[in-house]
Structure formats: structure tokens, C-alpha cells
N, C-alpha and C positions, 0 to 999 in steps of 0.2 A: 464501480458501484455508484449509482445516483443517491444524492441526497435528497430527502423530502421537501420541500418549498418552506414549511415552517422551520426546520432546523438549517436551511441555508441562510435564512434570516440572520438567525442567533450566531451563526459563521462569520456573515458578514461584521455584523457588531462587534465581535470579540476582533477580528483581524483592527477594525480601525480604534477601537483600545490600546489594541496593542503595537501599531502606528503610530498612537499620538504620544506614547511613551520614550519611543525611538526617536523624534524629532526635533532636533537638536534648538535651542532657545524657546524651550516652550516649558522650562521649570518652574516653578514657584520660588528658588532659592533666592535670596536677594543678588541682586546685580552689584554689581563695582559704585555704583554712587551709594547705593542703601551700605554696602561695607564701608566705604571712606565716612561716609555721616558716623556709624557707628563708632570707629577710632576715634575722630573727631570728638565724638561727646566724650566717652569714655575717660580719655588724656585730658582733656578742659576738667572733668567733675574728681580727678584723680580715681577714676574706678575703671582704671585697665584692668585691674584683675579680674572682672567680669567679663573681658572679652573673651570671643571664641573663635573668630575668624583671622585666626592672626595665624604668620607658618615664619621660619627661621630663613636664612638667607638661603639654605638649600632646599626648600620649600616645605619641608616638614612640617607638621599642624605643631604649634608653637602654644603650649599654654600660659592663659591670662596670667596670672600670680606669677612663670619665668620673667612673661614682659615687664610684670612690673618692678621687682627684685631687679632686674638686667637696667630699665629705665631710672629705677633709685640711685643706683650705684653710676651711673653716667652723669644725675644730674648732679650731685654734691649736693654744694649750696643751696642750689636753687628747688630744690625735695621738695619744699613744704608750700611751693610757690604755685599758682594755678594759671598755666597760660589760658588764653583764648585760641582754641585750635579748630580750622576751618579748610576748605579744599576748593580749588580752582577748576571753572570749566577750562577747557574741553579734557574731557576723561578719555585718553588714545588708549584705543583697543585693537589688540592684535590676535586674535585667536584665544589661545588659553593665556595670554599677556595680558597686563593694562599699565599705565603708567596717568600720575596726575600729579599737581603741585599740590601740597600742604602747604598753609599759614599760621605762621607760629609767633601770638603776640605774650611775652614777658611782663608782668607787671611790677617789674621792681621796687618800684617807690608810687605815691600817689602821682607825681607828675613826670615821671619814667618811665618810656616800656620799650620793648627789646622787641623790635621787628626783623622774622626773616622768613623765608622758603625754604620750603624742601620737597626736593622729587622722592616720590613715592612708588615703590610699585606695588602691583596686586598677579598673583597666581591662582589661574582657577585649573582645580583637581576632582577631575569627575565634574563634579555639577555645583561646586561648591568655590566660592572665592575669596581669597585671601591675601589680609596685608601680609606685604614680607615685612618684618619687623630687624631692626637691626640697630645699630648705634648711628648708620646715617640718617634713621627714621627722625632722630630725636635735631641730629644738627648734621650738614653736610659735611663737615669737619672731621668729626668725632670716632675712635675709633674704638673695640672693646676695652682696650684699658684705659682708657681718658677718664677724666673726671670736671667736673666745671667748677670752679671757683667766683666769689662773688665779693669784690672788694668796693670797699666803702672808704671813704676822705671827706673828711668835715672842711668845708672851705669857705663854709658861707653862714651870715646871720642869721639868728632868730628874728623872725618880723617883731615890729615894734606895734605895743600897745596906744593908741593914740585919745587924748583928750580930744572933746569936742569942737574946739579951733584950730584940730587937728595936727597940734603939737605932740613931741613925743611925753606919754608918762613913762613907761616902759621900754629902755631901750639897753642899747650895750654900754656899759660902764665898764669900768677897771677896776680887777678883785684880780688878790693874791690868793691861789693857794696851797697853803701848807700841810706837807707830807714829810714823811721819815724816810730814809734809806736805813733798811734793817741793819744792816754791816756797819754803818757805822753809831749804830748805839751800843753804847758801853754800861748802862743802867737803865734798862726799860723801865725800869720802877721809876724813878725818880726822874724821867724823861718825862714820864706822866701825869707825875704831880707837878712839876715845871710847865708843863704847857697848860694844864688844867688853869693856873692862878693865874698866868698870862692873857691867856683868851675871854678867860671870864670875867676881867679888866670892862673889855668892850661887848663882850656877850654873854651875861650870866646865864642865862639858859641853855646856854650848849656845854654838853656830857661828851665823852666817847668811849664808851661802857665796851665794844666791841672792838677796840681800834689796836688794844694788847694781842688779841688773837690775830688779827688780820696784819698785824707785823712780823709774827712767829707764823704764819703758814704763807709770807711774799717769799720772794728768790730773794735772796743778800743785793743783789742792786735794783731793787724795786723801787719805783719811786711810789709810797703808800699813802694816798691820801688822808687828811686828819678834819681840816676845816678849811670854808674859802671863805673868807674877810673882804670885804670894801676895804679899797685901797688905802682910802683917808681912815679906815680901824685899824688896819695891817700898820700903818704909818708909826699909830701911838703905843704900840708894839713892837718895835720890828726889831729893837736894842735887845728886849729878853726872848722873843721867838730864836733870835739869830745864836744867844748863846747856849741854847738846849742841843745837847749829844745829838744829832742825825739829824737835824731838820734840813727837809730844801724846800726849794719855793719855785712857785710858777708861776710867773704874769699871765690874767688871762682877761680875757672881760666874759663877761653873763647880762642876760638881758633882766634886770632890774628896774625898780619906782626909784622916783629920786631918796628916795628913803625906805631902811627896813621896817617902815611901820606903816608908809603912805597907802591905803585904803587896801591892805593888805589881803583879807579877807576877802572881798571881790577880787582884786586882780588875780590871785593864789599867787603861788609859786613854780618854779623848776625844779627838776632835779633827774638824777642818773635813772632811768626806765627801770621797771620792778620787774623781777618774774611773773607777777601777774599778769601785768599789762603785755610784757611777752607773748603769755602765752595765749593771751586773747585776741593778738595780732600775731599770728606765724609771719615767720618771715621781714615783717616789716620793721622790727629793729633791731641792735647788734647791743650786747653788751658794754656799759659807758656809755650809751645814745642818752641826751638829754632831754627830760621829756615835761607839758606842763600836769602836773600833781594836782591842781587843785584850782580852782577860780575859772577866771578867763582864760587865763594859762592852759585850764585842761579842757574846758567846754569849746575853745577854738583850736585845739594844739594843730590840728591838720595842717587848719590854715599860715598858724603863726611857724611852725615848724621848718629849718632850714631842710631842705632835701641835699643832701651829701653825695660828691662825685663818684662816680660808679665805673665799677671798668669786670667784665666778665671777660675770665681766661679759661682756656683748656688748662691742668695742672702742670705744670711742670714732674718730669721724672729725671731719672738718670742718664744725660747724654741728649737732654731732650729740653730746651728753655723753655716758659709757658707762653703761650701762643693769646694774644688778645682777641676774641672776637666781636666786643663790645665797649662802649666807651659814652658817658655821656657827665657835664662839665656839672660842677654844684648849682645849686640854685637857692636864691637867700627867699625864706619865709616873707608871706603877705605881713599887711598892717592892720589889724583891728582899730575902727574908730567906736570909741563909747562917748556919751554925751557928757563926762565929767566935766567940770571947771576946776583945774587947780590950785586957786586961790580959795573957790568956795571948802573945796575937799578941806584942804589943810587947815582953814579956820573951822570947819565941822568937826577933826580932829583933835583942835586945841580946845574947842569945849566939851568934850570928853575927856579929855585927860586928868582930871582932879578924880574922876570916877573910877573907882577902886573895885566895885562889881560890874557884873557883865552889861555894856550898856549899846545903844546904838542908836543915830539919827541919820536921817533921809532929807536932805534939802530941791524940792522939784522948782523948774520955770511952770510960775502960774501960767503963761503964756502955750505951750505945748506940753505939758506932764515933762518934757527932759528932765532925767536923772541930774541933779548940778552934783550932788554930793551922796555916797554911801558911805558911812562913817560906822565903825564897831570899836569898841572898848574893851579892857584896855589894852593898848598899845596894840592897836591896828586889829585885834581880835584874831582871834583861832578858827571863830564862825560867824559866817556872815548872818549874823542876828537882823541886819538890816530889812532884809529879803526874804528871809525865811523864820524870823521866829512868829509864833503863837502866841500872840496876849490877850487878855482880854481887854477891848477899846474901852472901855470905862466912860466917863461924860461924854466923850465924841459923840457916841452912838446915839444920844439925845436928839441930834439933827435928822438922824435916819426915823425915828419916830416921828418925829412931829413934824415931816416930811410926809410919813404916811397918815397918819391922823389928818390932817388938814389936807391931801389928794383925798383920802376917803370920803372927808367932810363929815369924819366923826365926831371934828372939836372946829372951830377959829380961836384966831390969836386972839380973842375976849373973851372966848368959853371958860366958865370959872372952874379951875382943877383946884380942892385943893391941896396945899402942901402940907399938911402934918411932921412932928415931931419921925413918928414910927409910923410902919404900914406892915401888916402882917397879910402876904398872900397865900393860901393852898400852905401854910404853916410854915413858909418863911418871912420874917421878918425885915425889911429895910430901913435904911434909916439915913439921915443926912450928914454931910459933912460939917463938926461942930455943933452937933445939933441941933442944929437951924428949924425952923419952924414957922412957917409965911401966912397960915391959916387961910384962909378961902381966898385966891389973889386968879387974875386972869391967865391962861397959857403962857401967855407973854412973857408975863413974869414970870411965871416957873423956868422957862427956860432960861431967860437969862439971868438966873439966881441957881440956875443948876438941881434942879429940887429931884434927889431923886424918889421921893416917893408920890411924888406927882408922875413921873413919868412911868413909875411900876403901876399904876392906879390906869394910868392910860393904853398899855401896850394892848391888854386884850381884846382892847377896841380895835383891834386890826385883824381879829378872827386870827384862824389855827395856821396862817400862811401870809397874812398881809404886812407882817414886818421882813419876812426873806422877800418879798415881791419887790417892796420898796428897796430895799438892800439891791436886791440885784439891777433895779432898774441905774440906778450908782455907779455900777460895774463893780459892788464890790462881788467877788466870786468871781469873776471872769479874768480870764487867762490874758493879760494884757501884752504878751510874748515882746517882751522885751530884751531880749537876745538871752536872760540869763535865767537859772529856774527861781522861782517867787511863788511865796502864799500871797495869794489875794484876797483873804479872806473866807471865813462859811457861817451863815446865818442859816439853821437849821428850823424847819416849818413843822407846825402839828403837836409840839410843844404844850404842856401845863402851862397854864395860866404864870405858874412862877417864873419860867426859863422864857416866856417872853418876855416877861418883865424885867 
């Protein structure tokens, strides 16, 4: 039977449709690199379980949430950790085969990381290609029951804090400290109240409100920490410490100021890492890690911070010792330089110390603004008030006026202001210190007689914005990033008449 010319046409088309369907490497499905990219991202962002190109070592389509249940349980420790995972040319293809290197970097610590390889294969079924996923996906090593372990050895310093001559303020000193072995107390009560009168000899603000429970929930030979003392405290102590039921001690050193009170506030302090801070860093600390709390301590701890010997094993089982496949030696914490002077700090210090409320001074080099001294009260302060409190500047801010009055050329230093007793603005009233009262006298005067209702009489001479201009032209208000955070100031514009004044 002949076909018609029109309908041989429509013949022709359909046969090469259905040609180019038949024709082997002409899919849309991703190829073997778009698959490896895909694992790659996946296992770096921890979102294996969105895979879908994945198949079991006997080629099976393998689902995302097995691989990663199967990949959790392989890595142990190292779970909550995000390598960098990446794949090497050449990608060898053998029919429905492929094979290529994966790279797999570990971020252990900020200056640790765990580099290795691994061959990879890929299986294509039908038209579709897939990792083979397996336990040597994850390490060449590893087998389904393995597990990884991730151990940690403290072996090196905290960086030291350094003064601006570059000496240390902050460094490692010698501290005892003192802990209980449960087993051997025979009156926790009165273990308690013994250590209590003892410690608070040399440090009346230390409690340990929680120290009864955490002895009743140690094992009987736990050594249970109580308090860590400076060695030369521990000293004038260590006759009534030594005779309380269970005490033992530890020599250790901590990176400390030459004193528990020297500029404390800024430098902060150390101490054992919190769950919080845990849990805002996975993986990067162990329980006991020492961490800085507060100050410069905590605003640099990266830096200051010792990074601890590291060693990854496959676990040990039954018949089977653990296997190391990683190892890398301690490394002691950098050194922070701040622009202190020592001798200035401490004398900043000692004129503070009669002050009985909360107080604080700032000693700078006229010469370059260097910080000489940050001083808070009393006894080294709780907050660095130095840097961060809010006061109102009071007579200072006279210069900032009459700074801007005389740029404006609202006034000169002869323009007669004058000083009255009282000055009532917008229904506030000012008034002078002692009641001073200079009657019609030149700027001049006012200012340096401090008048303030000369200078409330003057401020609105700078329009709704011209005392924040002058301020900021100052720097006050600018962010003068000085390694640590600081108010600088705010002089608010647009202001009544009163709140300029």
C-alpha cells in the first residue's frame, strides 16, 4: 500500500523522534560530575538527606535520610562537624562505571584540619547515575561498624595579654586548686562550713551554693572542684584548707593580671566553657575547655585561645585496638597587645579605691589618644563603666558650644552673654553652681567661670542641628574601633530649645 506524500512526511518525523530517544548519551539526566557536585554540596551543608542520586554498594537506589542515619553513626564525634567536600578531575568512565577522587577537609579546631581522599564510585541504571555510598564513601578505612572518635590534650598556653611595651599583663601564673574527693568526707556539713571561713579569709565573695550537690552526684573518687586560689592566697591558707575532711589540691597555672583586681573589667576573665557558648559553637569545645567569659578574654578568645592536641581514631571494639588515622601536636594561643601602661593603670586604680560607689577613669596619650589606663571601681569593677557607661558630660560640653557659636560666628569671645542668677527656658529653669551670678560679662568669661545659664541662653544659637554638627565634627559619636566595644557618645539634633541647652 503507498503512502500519501503528506502523511510520509508526518512518518518521517515520528521515526526520527523516536531515533533520538534511542540514542544513547543524548539524556538530559545529569552526568557523573553534576552527580559528584551534588554529594559534594550536600555532605559539606550536612543536607545528605536531600540526596537522591545515591545507590548502596550493591547498586540499589539508596535513600537520602539511610545515607545520613548510616553517615551519623560512622562519624561519632565528628557529627556536628562540616567538612569541606570537593572532587578531583579526571572523572574515568567506563560504560555504565565511573570512578573519581573526593576531598575531604575536617575543621577540627580553628587552626586544625584533617585532610584526605577518597575514591569514589558512581553507577549508572538506565539513564540515571549514582553515588555508590558506603562507609568508604566517608574514609578509606572505615567499615559498617566503625565509628570515629575525636580526642582532645590540653598541652599548651593561653596567649598572653600584653601591655603596650609589650610586656605581659596577662599571662600564666601559679594557682592551686581546691576540690573534695566524696569518699573521703565524713561531714559534708561541716566540710562546708570549714572551707567557707577558710576561703573567705582571702576572698569574701566567693559562695559555693552548688558545690553540696555536685559532690553527692561525683563517683567516690572524683576529684570535685571547690575554688582555684593564687598561689600566694592558697599560701595563707593552706594550714586550715589541708585540715578539712576530703580536700585535695592541684597545682596548676591560669592565665591571669598581676592582680585579681588589675583593670579587671576590661581584661575580663576565664573560665570552664558554658552550654551556651557550646551550643553556639558545635563541635568546637569539649566539656572543662577553658574559655574567655568576658573582656578581652572573650572579645579575642579565638585568638588568645590554646588549640589542644588532637588525634582521630576509628573506635576500638572487641579483639580489635583503635586504629589512629589522624594526629596533629597542641598549639599555644596568640598574644594580644593593648596600649595599657602598667604603672599608669595601677596608679588609676589607687585613685579609685577610696570610692565606695561605682566609679571609673580613662587616662589617654595626648599625643596619639593611646588608651594609658582603663580603671573601674570598686575593686576592679564588674562593668567596665570606663567604655561603656552613659553620663551626662556636664560643664565639658561648654567647649562643644562655644566651639560651635564662635564656627557659626553667632557670638566672639567679647560678645556680651549674660550670666544671671536663674534662666528659665520652654519652662525649664537653670541655674549655677553656688549661685553664682556674673551679670552682663564677655563669653570669655562665661566660660571660664563656667556660667551655666549663659551657655543655656546661647545653645539655640546653633539652630535645631548645629550643636550635634559641631559634636560630631569632635568625633564625638563616631565609632573610633578601638579593638573593644565603646560609647562614643550622641548628641541628638532638632531638640526644644530646652534639650539644647
Amino acid at each position: 500500500m503507498s503512502v500519501p506524500r503528506r502523511d510520509r512526511r508526518l512518518v518521517l518525523v515520528g521515526l526520527v523522534v523516536l531515533a533520538s530517544t534511542l540514542l544513547p548519551g543524548c539524556s538530559d539526566r545529569p552526568g557523573p560530575e553534576a552527580v559528584l557536585h551534588g554529594f559534594s554540596t550536600a555532605w559539606s551543608k550536612g543536607e545528605l538527606r536531600f540526596s537522591r542520586q545515591l545507590a548502596d554498594e550493591r547498586g540499589r537506589a539508596l535513600d537520602g535520610e539511610a545515607a545520613r542515619r548510616q553517615l551519623t553513626g560512622l562519624l561519632g564525634d565528628l557529627k556536628d562537624l562540616r567538612p569541606v567536600v570537593g572532587f578531583q578531575d579526571p572523572i574515568e568512565q567506563d560504560g555504565d562505571d565511573a570512578t573519581a577522587t573526593l576531598t575531604v577537609a575536617w575543621p577540627l579546631a580553628a587552626k586544625v584540619r584533617w585532610d584526605y581522599e577518597v575514591p569514589v564510585r558512581l553507577r549508572r541504571t538506565g539513564d540515571v547515575w549514582r553515588i555508590v555510598f558506603g562507609p568508604t564513601t566517608v574514609h578509606p578505612d572505615l567499615t559498617a561498624s566503625d565509628r570515629l572518635t575525636l580526642q582532645r590534650t590540653a598541652g599548651a598556653a593561653r596567649g598572653a595579654i600584653l601591655d603596650g611595651a609589650g610586656q605581659p599583663i596577662v599571662t600564666q601564673r601559679p594557682v592551686v586548686v581546691v576540690g573534695f574527693q566524696p569518699s573521703a568526707i565524713r561531714d559534708l556539713t561541716l566540710a562546708m562550713a570549714q572551707l567557707k571561713v577558710e576561703v573567705n579569709t582571702v576572698e569574701p565573695a566567693v559562695a559555693f551554693p552548688d558545690l553540696p550537690d555536685r559532690i553527692k552526684a561525683a563517683k567516690p573518687d572524683a576529684f570535685v572542684e571547690a575554688v582555684t586560689l593564687r598561689r600566694d592566697k592558697y599560701l595563707k591558707i593552706r594550714a586550715g584548707l589541708q585540715s578539712i575532711d576530703g580536700t585535695r589540691f592541684r597545682e596548676e597555672t591560669r592565665s591571669l593580671a598581676p592582680t585579681a583586681t588589675f583593670a579587671r573589667a576590661l581584661l575580663g576573665v576565664t573560665g570552664e566553657v558554658t552550654r551556651e557558648i557550646m551550643e553556639k559553637n558545635p563541635g568546637t569545645y569539649q566539656v572543662g575547655d577553658r574559655v574567655g567569659l568576658s573582656g578581652v578574654q572573650h572579645r579575642y578568645d579565638g585568638r588568645l585561645r590554646a588549640t589542644p592536641a588532637m588525634r582521630v581514631d576509628i573506635a576500638a571494639v572487641p579483639g580489635r585496638p583503635a586504629r589512629t588515622l589522624f594526629t596533629s601536636d597542641a598549639i599555644p594561643g596568640d598574644t594580644v597587645r593593648t596600649t595599657l601602661d602598667q604603672a599608669v593603670q595601677t596608679a588609676a586604680e589607687r585613685a579609685l579605691a577610696g570610692q565606695s560607689g561605682r566609679s571609673a577613669l580613662v587616662a589617654m596619650h595626648t599625643g596619639d589618644g593611646a588608651l594609658l589606663a582603663v580603671a573601674n571601681g570598686p575593686d576592679g569593677g564588674q562593668q567596665n563603666l570606663a567604655l561603656l557607661a552613659r553620663v551626662p558630660p556636664g560643664s565639658t560640653f561648654k567647649m562643644v558650644t562655644a566651639l560651635g557659636v564662635l564656627a557659626a560666628e553667632a557670638a566672639t569671645a567679647e560678645t556680651i552673654v549674660p550670666c544671671p542668677r536663674t534662666l528659665t527656658v520652654d519652662g525649664r529653669t537653670f541655674t549655677n553652681a553656688h549661685g553664682m551670678a556674673l551679670g552682663d560679662v564677655p563669653l570669655r568669661v562665661d566660660f571660664a567661670r563656667s556660667c551655666n545659664t549663659a551657655f543655656a541662653a546661647l545653645a539655640p544659637r546653633l539652630g535645631a542641628d548645629g550643636l550635634a554638627r559641631t559634636a560630631e565634627s569632635l568625633g564625638i559619636g563616631k565609632d573610633w574601633e578601638i579593638g573593644m566595644e565603646a560609647f562614643w557618645g550622641q548628641v541628638s539634633s532638632g531638640g526644644s530649645a530646652t534639650e539644647r541647652g
